[in-house]
PQR file with spaces between the fields and no chain letter, atoms N, CA, C, O and H, PARSE charges and radii, in Angstrom:
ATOM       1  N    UNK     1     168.309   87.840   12.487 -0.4000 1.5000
ATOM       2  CA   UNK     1     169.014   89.076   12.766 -0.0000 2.0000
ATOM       3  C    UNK     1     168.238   89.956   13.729  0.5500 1.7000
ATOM       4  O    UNK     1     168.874   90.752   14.420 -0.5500 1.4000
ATOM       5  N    UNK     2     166.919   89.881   13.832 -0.4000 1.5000
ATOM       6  CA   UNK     2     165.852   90.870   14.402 -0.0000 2.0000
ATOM       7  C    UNK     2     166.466   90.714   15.926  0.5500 1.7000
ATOM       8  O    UNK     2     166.710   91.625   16.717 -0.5500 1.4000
ATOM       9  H    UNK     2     166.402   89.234   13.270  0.4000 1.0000
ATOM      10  N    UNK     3     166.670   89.091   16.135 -0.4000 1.5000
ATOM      11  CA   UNK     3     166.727   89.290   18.021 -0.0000 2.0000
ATOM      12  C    UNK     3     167.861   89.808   18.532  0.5500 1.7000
ATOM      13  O    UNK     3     167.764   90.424   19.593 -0.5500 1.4000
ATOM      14  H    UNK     3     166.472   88.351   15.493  0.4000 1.0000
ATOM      15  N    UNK     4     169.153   89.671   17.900 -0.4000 1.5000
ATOM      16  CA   UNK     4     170.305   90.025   18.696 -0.0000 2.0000
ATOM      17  C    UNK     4     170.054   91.575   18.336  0.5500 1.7000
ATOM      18  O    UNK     4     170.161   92.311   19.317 -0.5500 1.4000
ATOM      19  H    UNK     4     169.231   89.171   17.038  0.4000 1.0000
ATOM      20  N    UNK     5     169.713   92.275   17.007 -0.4000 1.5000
ATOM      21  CA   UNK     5     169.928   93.727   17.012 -0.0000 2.0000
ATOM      22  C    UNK     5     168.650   94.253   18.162  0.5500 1.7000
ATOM      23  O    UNK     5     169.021   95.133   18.938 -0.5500 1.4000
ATOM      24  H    UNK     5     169.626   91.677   16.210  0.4000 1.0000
ATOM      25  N    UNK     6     167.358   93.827   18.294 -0.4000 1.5000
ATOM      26  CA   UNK     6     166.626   94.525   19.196 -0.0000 2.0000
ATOM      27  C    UNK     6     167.154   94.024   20.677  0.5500 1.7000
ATOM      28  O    UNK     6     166.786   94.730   21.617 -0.5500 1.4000
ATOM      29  H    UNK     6     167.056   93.112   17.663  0.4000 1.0000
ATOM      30  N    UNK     7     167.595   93.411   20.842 -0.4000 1.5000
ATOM      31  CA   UNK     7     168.345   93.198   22.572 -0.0000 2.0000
ATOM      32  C    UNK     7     169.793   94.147   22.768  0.5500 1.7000
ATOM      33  O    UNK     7     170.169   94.491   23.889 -0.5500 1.4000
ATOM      34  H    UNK     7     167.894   92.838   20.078  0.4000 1.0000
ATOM      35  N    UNK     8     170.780   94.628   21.096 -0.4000 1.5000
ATOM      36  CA   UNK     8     171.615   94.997   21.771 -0.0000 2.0000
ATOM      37  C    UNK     8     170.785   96.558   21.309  0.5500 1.7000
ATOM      38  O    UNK     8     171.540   97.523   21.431 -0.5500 1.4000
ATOM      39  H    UNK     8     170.475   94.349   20.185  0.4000 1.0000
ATOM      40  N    UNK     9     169.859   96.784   20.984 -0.4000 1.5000
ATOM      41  CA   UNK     9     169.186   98.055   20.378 -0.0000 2.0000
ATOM      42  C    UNK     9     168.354   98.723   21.953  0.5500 1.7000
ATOM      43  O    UNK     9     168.220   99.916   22.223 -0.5500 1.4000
ATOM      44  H    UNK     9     169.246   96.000   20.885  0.4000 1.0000
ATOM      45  N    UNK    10     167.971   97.728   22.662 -0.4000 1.5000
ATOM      46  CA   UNK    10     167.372   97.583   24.103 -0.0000 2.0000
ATOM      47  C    UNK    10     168.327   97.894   25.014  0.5500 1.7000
ATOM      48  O    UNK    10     167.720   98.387   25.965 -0.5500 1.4000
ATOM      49  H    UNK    10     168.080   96.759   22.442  0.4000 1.0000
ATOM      50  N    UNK    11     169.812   97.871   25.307 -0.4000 1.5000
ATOM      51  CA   UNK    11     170.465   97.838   26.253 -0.0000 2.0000
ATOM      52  C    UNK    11     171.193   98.974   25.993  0.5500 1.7000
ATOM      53  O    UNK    11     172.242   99.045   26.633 -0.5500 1.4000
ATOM      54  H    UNK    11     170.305   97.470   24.535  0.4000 1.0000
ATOM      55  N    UNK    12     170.954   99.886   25.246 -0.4000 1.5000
ATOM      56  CA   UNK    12     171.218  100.945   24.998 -0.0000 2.0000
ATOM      57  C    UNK    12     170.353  101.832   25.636  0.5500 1.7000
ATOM      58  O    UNK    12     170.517  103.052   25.663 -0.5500 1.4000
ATOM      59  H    UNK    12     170.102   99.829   24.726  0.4000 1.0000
ATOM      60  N    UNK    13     169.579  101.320   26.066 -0.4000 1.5000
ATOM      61  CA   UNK    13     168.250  102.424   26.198 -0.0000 2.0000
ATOM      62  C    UNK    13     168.035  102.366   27.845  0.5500 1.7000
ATOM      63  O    UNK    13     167.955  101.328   28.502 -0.5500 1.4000
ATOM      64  H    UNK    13     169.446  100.329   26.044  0.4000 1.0000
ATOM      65  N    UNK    14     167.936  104.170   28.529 -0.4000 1.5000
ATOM      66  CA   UNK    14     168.282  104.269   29.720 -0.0000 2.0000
ATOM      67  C    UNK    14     167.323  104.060   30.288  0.5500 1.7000
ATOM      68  O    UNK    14     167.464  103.756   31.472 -0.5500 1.4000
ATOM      69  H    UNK    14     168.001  105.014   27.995  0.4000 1.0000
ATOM      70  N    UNK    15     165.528  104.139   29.565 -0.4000 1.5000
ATOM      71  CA   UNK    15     164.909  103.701   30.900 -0.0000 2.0000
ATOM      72  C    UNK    15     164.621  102.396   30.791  0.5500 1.7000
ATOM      73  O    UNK    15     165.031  101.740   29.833 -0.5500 1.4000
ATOM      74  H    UNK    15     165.413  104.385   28.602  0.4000 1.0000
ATOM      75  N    UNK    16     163.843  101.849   31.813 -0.4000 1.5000
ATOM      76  CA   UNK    16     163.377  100.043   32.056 -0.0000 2.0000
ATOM      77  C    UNK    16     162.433   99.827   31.224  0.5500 1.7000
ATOM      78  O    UNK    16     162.245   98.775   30.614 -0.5500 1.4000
ATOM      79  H    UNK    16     163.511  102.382   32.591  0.4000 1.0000
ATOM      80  N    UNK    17     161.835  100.755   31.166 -0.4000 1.5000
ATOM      81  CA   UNK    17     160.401  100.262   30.035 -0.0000 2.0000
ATOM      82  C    UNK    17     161.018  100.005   28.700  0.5500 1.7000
ATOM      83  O    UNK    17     160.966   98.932   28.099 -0.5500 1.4000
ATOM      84  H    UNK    17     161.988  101.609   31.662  0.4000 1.0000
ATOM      85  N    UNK    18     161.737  101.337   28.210 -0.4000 1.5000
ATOM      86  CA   UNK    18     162.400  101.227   26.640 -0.0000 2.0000
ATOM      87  C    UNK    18     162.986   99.687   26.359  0.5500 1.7000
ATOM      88  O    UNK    18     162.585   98.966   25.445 -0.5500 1.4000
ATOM      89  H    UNK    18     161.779  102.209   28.699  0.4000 1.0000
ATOM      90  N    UNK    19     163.951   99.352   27.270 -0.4000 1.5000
ATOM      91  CA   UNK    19     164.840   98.594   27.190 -0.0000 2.0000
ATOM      92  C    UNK    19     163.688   97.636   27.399  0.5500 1.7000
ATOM      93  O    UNK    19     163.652   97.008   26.340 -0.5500 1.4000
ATOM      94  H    UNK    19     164.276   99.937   28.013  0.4000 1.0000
ATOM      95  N    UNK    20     162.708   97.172   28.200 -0.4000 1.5000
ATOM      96  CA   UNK    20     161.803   96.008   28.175 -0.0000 2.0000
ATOM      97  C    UNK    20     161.048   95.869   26.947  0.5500 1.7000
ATOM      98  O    UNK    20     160.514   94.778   26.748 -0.5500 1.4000
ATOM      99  H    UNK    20     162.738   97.682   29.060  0.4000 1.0000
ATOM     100  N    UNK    21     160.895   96.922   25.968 -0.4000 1.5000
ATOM     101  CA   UNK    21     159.619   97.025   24.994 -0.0000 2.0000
ATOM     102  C    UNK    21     160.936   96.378   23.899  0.5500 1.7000
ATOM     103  O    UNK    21     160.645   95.406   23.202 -0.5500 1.4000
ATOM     104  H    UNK    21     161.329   97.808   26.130  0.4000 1.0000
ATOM     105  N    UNK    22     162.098   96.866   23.826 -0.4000 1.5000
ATOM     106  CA   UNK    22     162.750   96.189   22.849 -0.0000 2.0000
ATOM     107  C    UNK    22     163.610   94.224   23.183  0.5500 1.7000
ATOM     108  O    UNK    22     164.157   93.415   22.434 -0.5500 1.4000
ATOM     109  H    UNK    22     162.335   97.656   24.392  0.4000 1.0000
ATOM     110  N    UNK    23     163.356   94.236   24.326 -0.4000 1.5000
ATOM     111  CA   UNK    23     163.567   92.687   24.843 -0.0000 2.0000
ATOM     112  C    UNK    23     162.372   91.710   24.248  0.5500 1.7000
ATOM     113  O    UNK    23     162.483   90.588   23.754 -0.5500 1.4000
ATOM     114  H    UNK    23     162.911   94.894   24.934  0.4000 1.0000
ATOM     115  N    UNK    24     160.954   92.681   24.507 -0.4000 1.5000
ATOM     116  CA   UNK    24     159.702   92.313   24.297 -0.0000 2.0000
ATOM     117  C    UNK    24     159.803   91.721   22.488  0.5500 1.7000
ATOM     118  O    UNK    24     159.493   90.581   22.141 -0.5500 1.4000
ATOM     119  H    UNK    24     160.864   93.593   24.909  0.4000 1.0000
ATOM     120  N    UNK    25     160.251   92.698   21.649 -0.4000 1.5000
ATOM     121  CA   UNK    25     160.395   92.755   20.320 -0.0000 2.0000
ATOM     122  C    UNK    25     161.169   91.300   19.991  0.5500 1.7000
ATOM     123  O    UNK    25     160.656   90.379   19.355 -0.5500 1.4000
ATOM     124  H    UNK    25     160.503   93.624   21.931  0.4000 1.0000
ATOM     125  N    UNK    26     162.736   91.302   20.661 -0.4000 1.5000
ATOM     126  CA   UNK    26     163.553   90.177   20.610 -0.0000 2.0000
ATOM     127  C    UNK    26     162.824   88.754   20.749  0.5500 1.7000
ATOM     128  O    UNK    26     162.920   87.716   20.094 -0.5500 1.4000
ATOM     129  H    UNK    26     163.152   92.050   21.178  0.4000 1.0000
ATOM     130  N    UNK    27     162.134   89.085   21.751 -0.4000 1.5000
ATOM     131  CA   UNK    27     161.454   87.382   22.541 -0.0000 2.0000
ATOM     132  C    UNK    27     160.161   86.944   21.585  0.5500 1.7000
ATOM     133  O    UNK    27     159.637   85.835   21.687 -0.5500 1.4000
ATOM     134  H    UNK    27     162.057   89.928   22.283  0.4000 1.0000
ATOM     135  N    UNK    28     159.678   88.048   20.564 -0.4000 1.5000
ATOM     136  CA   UNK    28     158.710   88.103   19.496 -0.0000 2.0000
ATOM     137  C    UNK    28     159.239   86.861   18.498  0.5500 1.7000
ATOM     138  O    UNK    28     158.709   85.768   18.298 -0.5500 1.4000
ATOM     139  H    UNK    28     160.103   88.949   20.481  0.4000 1.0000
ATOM     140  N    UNK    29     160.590   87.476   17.891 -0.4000 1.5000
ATOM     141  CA   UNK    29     161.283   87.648   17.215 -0.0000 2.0000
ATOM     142  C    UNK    29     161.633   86.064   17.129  0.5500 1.7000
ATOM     143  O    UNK    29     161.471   85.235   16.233 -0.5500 1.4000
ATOM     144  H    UNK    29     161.021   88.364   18.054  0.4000 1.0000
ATOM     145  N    UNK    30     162.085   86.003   18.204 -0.4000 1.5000
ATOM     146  CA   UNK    30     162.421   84.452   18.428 -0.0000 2.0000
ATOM     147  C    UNK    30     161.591   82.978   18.776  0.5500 1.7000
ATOM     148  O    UNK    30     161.856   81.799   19.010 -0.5500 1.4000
ATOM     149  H    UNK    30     162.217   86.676   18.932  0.4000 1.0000
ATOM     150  N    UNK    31     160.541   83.781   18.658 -0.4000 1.5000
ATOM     151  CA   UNK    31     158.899   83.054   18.740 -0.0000 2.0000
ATOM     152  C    UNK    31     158.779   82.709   17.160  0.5500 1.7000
ATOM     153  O    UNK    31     158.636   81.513   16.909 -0.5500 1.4000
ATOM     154  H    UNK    31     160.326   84.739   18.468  0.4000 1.0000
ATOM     155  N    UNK    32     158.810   83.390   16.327 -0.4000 1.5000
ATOM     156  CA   UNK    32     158.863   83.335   15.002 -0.0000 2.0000
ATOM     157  C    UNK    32     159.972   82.722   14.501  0.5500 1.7000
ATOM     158  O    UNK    32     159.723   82.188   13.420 -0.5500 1.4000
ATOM     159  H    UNK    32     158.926   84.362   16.531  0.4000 1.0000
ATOM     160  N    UNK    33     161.031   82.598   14.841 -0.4000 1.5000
ATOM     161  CA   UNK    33     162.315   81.499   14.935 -0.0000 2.0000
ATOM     162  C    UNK    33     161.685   80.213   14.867  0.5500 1.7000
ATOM     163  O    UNK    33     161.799   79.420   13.933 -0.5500 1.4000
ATOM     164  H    UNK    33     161.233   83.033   15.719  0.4000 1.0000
ATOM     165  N    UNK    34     160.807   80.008   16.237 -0.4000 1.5000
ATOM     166  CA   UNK    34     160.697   78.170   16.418 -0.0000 2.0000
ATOM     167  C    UNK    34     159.557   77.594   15.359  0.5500 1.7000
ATOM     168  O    UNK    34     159.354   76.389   15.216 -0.5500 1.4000
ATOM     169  H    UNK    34     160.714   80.652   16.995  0.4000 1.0000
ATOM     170  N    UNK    35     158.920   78.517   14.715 -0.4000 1.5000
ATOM     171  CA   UNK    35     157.700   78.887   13.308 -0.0000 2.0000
ATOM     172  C    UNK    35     158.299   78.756   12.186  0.5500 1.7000
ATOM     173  O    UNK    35     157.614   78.442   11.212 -0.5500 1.4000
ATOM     174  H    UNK    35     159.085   79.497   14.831  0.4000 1.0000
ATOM     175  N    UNK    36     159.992   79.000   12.006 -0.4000 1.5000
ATOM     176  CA   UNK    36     160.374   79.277   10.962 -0.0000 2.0000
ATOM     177  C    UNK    36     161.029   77.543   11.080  0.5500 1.7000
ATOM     178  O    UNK    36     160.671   76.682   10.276 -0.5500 1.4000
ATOM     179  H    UNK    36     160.548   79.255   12.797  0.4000 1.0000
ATOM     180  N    UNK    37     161.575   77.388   11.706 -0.4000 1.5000
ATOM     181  CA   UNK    37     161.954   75.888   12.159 -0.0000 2.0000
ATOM     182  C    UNK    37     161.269   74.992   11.969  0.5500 1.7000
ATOM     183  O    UNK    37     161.846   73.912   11.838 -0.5500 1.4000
ATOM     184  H    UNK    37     161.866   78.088   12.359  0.4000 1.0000
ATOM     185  N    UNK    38     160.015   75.006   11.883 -0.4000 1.5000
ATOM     186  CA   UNK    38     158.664   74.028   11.893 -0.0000 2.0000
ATOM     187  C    UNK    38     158.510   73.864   10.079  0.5500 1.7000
ATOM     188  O    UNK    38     158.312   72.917    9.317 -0.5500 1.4000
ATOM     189  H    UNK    38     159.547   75.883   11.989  0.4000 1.0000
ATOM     190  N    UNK    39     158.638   74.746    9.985 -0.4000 1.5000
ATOM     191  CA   UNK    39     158.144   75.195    8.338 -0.0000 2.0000
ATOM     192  C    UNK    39     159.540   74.340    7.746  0.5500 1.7000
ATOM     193  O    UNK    39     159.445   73.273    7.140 -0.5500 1.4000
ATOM     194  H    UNK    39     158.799   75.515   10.603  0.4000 1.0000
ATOM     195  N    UNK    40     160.494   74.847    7.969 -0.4000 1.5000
ATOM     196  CA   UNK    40     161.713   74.382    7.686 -0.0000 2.0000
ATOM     197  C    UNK    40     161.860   72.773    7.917  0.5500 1.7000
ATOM     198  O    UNK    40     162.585   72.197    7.106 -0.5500 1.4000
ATOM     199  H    UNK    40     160.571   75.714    8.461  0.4000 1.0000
ATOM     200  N    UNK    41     161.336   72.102    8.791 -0.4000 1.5000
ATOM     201  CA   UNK    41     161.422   70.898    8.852 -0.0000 2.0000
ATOM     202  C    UNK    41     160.500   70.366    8.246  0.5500 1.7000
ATOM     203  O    UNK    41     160.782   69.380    7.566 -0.5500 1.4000
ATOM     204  H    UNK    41     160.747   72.570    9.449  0.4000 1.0000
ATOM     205  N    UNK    42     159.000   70.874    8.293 -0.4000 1.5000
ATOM     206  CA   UNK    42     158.219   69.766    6.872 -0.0000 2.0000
ATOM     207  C    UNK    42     158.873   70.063    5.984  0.5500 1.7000
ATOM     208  O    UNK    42     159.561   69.109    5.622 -0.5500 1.4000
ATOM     209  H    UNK    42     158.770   71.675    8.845  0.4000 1.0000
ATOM     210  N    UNK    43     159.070   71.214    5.235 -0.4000 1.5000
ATOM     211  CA   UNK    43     159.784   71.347    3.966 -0.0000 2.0000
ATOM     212  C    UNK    43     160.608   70.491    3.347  0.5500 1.7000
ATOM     213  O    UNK    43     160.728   70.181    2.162 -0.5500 1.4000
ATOM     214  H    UNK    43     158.511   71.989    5.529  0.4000 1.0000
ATOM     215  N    UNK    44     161.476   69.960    4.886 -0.4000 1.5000
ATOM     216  CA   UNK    44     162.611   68.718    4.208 -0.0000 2.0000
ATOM     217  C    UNK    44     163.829   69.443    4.556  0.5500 1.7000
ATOM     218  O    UNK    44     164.845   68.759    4.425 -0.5500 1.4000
ATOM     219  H    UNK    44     161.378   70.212    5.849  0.4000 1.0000
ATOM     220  N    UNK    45     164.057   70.953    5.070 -0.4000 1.5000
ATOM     221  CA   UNK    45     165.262   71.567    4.616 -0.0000 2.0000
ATOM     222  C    UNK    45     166.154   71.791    5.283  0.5500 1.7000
ATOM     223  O    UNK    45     167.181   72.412    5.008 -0.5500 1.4000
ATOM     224  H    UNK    45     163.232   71.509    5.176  0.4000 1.0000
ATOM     225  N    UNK    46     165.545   70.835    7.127 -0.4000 1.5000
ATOM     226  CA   UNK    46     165.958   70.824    8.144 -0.0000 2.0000
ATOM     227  C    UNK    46     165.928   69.190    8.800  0.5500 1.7000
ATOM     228  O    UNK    46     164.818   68.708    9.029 -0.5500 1.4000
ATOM     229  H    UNK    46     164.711   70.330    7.350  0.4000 1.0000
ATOM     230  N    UNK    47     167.065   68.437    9.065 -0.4000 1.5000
ATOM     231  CA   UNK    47     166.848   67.797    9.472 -0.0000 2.0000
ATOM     232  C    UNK    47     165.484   67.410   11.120  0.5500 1.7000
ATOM     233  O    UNK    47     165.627   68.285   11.974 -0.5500 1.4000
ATOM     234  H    UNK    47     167.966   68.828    8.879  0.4000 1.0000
ATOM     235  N    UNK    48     164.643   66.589   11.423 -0.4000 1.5000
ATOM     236  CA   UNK    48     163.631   66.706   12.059 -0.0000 2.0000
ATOM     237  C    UNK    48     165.040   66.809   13.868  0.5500 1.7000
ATOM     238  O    UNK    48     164.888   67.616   14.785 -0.5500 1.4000
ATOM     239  H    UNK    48     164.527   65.878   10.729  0.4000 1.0000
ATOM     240  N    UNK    49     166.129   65.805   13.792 -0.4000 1.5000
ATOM     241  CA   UNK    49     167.072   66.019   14.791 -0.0000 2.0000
ATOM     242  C    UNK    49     167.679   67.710   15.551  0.5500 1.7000
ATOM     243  O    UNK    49     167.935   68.186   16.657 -0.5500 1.4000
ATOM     244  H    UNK    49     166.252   65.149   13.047  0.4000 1.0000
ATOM     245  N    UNK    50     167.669   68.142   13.987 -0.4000 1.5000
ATOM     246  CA   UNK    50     168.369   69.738   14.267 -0.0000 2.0000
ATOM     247  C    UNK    50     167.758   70.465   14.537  0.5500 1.7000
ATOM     248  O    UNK    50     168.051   71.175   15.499 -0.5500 1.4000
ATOM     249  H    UNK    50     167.461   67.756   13.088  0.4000 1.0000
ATOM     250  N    UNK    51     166.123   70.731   13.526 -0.4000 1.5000
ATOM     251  CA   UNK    51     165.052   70.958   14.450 -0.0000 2.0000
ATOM     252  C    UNK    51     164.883   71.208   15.911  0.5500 1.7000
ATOM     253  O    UNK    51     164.951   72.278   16.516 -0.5500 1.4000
ATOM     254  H    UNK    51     165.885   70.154   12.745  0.4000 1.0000
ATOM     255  N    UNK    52     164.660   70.063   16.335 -0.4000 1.5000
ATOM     256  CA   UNK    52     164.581   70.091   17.410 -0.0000 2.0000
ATOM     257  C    UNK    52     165.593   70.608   18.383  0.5500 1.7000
ATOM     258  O    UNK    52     165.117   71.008   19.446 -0.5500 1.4000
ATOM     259  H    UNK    52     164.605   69.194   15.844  0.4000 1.0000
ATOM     260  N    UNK    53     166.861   70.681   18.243 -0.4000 1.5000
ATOM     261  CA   UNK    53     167.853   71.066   19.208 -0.0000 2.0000
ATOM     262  C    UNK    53     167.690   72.495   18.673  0.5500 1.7000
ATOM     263  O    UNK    53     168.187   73.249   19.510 -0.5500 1.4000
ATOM     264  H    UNK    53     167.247   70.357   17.380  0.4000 1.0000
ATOM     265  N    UNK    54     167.457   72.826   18.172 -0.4000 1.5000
ATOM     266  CA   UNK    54     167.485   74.562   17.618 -0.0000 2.0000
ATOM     267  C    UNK    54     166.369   74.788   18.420  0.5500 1.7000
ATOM     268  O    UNK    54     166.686   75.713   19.168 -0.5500 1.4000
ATOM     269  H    UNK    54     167.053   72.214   17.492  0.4000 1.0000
ATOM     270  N    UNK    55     165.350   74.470   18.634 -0.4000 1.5000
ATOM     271  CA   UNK    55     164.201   75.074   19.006 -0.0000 2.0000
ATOM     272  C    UNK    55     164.401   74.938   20.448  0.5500 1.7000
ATOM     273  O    UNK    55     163.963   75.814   21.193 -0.5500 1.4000
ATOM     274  H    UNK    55     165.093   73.718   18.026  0.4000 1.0000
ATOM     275  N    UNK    56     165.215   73.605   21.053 -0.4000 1.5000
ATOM     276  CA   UNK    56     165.835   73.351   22.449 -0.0000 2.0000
ATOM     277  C    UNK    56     166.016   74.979   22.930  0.5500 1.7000
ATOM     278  O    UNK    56     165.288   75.698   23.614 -0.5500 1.4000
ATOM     279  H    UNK    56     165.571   72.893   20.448  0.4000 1.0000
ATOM     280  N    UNK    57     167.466   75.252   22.179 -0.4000 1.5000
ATOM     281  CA   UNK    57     167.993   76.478   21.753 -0.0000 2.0000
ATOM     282  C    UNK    57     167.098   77.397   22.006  0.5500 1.7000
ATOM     283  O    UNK    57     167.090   77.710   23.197 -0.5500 1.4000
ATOM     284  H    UNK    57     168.057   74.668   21.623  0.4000 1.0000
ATOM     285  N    UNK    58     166.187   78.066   21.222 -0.4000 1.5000
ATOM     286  CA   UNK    58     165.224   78.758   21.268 -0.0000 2.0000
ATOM     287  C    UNK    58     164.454   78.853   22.568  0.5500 1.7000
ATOM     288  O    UNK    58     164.300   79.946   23.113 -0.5500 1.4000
ATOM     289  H    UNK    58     166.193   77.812   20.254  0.4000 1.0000
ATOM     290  N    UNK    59     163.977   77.756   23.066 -0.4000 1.5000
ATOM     291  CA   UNK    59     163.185   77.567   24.509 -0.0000 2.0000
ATOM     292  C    UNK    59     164.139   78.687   25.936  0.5500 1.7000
ATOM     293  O    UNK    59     163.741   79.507   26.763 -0.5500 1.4000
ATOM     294  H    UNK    59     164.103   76.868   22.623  0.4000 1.0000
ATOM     295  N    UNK    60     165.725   78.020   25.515 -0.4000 1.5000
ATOM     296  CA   UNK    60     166.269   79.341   26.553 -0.0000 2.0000
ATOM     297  C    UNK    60     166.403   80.265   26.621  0.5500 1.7000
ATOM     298  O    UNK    60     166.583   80.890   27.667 -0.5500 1.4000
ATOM     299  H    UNK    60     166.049   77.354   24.843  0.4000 1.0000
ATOM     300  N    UNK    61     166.354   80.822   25.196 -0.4000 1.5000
ATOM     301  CA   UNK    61     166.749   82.586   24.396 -0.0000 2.0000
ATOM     302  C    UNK    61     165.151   83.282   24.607  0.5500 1.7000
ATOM     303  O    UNK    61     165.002   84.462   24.923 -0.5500 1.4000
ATOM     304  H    UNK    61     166.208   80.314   24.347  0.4000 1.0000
ATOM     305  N    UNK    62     164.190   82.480   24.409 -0.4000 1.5000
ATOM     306  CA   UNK    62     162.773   82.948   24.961 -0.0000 2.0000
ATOM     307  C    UNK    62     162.739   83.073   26.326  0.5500 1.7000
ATOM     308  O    UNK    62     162.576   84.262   26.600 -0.5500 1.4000
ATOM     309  H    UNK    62     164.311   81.521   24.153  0.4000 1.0000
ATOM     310  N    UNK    63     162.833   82.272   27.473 -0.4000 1.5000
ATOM     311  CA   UNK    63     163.083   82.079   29.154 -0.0000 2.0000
ATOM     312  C    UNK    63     163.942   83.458   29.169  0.5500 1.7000
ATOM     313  O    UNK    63     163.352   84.482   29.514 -0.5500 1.4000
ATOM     314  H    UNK    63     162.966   81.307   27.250  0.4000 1.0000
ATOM     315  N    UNK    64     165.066   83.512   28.872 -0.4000 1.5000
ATOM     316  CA   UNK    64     165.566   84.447   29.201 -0.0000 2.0000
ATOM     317  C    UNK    64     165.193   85.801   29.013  0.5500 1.7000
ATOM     318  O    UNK    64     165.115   86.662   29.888 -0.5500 1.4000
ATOM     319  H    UNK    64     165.545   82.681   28.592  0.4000 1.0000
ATOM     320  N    UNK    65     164.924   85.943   27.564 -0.4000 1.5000
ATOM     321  CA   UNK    65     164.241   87.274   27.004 -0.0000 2.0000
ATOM     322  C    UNK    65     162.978   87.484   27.908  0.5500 1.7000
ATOM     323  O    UNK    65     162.819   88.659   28.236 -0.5500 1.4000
ATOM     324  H    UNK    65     164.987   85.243   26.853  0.4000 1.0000
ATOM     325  N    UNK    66     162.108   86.660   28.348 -0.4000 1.5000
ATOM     326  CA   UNK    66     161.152   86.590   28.921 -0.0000 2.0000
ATOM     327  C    UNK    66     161.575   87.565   30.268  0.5500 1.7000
ATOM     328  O    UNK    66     161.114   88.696   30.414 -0.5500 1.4000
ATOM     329  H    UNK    66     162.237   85.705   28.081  0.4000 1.0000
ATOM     330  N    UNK    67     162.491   86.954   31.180 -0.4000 1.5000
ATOM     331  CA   UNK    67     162.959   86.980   32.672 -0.0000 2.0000
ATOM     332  C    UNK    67     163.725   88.823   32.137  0.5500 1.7000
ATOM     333  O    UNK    67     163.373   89.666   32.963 -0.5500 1.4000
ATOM     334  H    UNK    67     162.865   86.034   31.061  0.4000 1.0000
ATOM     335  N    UNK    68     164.473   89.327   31.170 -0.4000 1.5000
ATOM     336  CA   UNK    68     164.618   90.356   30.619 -0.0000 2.0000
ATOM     337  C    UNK    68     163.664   91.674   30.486  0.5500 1.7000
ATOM     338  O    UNK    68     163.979   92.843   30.708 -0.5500 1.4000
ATOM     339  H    UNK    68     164.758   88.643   30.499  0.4000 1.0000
ATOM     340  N    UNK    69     162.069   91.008   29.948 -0.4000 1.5000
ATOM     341  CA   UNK    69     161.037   91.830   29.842 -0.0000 2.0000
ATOM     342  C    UNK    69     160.721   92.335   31.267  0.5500 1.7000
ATOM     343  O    UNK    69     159.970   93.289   31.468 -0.5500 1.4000
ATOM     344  H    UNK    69     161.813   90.058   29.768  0.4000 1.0000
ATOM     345  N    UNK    70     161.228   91.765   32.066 -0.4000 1.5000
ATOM     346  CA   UNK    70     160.371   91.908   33.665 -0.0000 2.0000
ATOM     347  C    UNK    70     160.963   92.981   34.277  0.5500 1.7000
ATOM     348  O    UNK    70     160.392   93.727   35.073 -0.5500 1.4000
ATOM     349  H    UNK    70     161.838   90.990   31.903  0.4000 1.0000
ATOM     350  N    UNK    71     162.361   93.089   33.833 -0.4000 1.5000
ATOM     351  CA   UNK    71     163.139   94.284   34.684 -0.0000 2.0000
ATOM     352  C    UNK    71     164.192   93.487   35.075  0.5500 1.7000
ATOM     353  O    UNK    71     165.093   93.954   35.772 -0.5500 1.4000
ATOM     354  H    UNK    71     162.825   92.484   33.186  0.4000 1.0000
């Protein structure tokens, strides 16, 4: 829940920095996603297939959030 509310919590916000410090938060956010995924797959509670395409997933929502932080 953290990344979509701090990106649409960020695009609310009129200057570049605000709006970058809460993109910054999102791209955190979703760093801890591909952590939670890892955990989730030794556990057993994630297939090791889905895993991986989620974190696929993840690799672009980071790139982007990333290319976001910059301005």
């Amino acid at each position: 829940m953290s990344v979509p509310l701090n990106i649409a919590e960020g695009s609310g916000k009129p200057a570049i920095a605000d709006r970058a410090r809460f993109y910054a938060i999102a791209r955190g956010s979703a760093m801890e996603c591909g952590s939670l995924l890892d955990v989730c797959r030794v556990a057993g509670f994630v297939p090791s297939a889905d895993a991986e395409d989620a974190k696929t997933l993840l690799a672009r929502i980071v790139a982007m959030l990333t290319r976001m932080c910059r301005g």
